[in-house]
C-alpha positions in Angstrom: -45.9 75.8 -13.7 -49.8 75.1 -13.1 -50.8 78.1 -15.1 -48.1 76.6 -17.9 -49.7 73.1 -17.9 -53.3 74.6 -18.0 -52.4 76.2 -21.1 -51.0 73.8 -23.0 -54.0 71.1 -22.0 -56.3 74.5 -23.3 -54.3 74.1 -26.8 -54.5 70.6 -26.8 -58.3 70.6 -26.2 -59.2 73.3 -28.8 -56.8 71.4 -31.7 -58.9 68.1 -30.6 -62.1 70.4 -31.6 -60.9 71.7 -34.5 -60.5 68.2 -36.3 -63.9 67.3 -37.2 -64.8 71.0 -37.7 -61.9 70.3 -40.9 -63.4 67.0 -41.5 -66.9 68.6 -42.5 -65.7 71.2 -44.1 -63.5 68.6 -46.4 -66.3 66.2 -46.7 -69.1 69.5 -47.2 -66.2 70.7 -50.4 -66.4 67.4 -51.7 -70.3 67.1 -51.8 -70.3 70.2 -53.5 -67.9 69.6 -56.1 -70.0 66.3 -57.1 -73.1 68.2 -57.1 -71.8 70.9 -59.4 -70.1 68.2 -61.8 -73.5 65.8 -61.9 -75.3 69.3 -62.5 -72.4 70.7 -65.1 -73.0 66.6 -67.1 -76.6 66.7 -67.1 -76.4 70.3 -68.3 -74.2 69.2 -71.1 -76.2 65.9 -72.1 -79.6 68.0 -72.5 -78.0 70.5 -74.4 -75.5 68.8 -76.6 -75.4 65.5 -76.2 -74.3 62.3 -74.3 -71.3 62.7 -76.6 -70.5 66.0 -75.2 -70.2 65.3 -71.9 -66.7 64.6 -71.4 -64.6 64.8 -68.3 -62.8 67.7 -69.9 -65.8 69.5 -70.9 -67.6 68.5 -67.9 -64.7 69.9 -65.6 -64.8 73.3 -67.7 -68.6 73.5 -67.5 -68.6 73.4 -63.5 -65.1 75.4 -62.7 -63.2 71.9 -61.9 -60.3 70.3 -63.7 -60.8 67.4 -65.8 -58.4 65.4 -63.2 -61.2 66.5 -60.2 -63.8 64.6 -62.7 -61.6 61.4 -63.3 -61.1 61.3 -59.5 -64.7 61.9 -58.4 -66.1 58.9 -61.0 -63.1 57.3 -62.7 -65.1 56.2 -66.0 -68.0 57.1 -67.7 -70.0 54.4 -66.2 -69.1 56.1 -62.3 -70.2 59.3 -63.7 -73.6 57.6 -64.5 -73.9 55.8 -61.5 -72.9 59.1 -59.6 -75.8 60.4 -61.1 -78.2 57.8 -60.7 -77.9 57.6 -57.0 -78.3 61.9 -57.1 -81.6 61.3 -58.7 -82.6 58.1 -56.5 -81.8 60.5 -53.2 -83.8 63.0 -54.7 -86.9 60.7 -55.5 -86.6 59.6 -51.9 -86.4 62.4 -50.4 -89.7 63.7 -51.8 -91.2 60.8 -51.2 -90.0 60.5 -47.4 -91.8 64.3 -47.8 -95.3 63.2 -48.5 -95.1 60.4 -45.7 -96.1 57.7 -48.5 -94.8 55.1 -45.7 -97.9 55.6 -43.5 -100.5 55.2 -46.4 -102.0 52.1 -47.5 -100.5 50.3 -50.2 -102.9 52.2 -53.3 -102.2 55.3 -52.5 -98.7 54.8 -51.9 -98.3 53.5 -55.5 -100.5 56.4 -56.4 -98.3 58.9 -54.6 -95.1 57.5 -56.2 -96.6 57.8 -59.9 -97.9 61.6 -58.8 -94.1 62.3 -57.7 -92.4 60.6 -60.4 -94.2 62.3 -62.9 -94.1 65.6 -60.8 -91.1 65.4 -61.3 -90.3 64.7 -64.8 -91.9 67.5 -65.7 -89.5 69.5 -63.1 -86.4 68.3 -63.3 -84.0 68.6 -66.1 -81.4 65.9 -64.7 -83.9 63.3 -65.4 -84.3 64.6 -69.3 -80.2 64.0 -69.1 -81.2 60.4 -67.4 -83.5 59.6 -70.2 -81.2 60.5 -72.8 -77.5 58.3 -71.4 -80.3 55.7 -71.0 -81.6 55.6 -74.8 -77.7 55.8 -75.8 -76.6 53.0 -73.4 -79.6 51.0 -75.4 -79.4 51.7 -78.9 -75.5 51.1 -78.8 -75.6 48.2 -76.9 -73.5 48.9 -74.4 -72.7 47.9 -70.7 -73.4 51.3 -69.4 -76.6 49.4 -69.7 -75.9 47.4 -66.5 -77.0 50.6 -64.0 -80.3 51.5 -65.6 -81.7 48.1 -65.6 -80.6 47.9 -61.9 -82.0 50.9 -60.9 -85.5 50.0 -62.9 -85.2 47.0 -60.8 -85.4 48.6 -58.0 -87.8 50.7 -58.9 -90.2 47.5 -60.1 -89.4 45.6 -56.1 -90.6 48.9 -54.7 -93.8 48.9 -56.5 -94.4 45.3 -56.2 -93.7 45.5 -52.2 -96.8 48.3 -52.5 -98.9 46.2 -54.4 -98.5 43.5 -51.8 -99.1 45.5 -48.9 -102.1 47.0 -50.6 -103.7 43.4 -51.1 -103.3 42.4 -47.8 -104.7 45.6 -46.5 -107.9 44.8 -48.6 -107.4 47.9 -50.7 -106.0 46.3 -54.1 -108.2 43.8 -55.5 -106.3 40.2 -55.1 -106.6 38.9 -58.5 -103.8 40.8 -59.7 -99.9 39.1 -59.8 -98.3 42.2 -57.6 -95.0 41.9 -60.0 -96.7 42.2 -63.4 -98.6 45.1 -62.0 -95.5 46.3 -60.8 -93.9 46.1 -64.0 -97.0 47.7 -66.0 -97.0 50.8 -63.7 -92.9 51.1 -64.2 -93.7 50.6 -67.9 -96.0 53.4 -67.9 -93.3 55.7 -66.5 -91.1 54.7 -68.7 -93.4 55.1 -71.4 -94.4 58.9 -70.5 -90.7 59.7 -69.9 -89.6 58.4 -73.0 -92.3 60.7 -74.5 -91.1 63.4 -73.2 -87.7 63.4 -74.4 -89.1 62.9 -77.8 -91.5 65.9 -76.9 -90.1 68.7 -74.3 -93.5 70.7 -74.6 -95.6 67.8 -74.2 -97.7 68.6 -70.7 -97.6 65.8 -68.6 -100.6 67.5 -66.1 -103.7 66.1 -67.7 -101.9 62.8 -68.6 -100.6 62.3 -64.7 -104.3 62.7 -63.5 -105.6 60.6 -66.5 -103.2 57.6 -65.3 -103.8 58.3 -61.2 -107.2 58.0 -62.0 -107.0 55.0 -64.4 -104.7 53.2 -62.0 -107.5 53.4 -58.9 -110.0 52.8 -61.1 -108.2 49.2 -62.3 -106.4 48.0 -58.8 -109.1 49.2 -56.6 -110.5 46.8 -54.3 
């Protein structure tokens, strides 16, 4: 009877284990799935066209079903978001990766405009960002709503560095933090607009042209 009672609290204890093992492995399928449908959209937007990426297509371009991509994002506008927050993650974690949080406020906003335009020169989900962007804009549409959020956040960030640079004595005071902000974010803008309309363009010489105009205006 001991022996019998043993076993069955060994069975109950090993099915007790076995539930968050299924967990991660549900939540690690789902991760993947959303990676390989953001991936299969900004595929399709770079190469044909925000009006080609469609859940059907989209679904067919990463192995899914349509119905995984209406469940995943539900509209258009979660599909952007979706991807938005991808690229935001990604931006973070490479900044988290060159410890910008330790140095003083200039060369934080100097490593951020390094990154970014590291980046765009990289990364072919952010030519698929560019491009839903200039379509939300020129048809006047509420997909609008995200990008402007997420260029918000973008202008608080660098404001918050401009800030902390002035009160560390390494940004000249003079300057209004959030118009700086802005300028810098407009310059980003600026080059990745630039580079939609050019692919080839090389943004090496113009990323070291604008670090070292940037030090050379806000330097204390």
């Amino acid at each position: 009877m001991l022996v019998v009672q043993q076993i069955n609290s060994l069975r109950k204890m090993t099915s007790t284990l076995k539930v968050p093992a299924a967990r991660r492995s549900q939540f690690d399928r789902r991760q993947q799935s959303e990676s390989e449908l953001l991936r299969a959209a900004a595929e399709l937007i770079v190469e044909r066209g925000m009006a080609a990426a469609t859940f059907e297509n989209i679904g067919a371009r990463a192995g899914y079903s349509r119905g995984l991509v209406t469940q995943r994002f539900g509209s258009k506008q979660g599909l952007i978001e979706a991807l938005i927050a991808r690229l935001q993650a990604r931006l973070q974690h490479l900044l988290t990766d060159r410890q910008l949080e330790s140095a003083n406020g200039l060369e934080a906003i100097l490593g951020f405009v390094d990154i970014y335009l590291r980046n765009l020169a990289e990364d072919g989900e952010m030519r698929a960002y560019f491009m839903m962007m200039s379509g939300a804009v020129a048809e006047i549409s509420d997909l609008r709503g995200p990008f402007a959020a997420a260029h918000k956040d973008v202008e608080i960030r660098l404001e918050t560095l401009f800030l902390r640079g002035q009160a560390e004595g390494v940004i000249r005071p003079g300057f209004n933090a959030d118009s700086a902000a802005l300028m810098v974010g407009a310059l980003l803008l600026g080059l990745s607009t630039q580079k939609l309309v050019d692919p080839d363009l090389d943004l090496d010489p113009i990323r070291e042209t604008s670090l070292e105009t940037l030090r050379s205006s806000f330097a204390a």
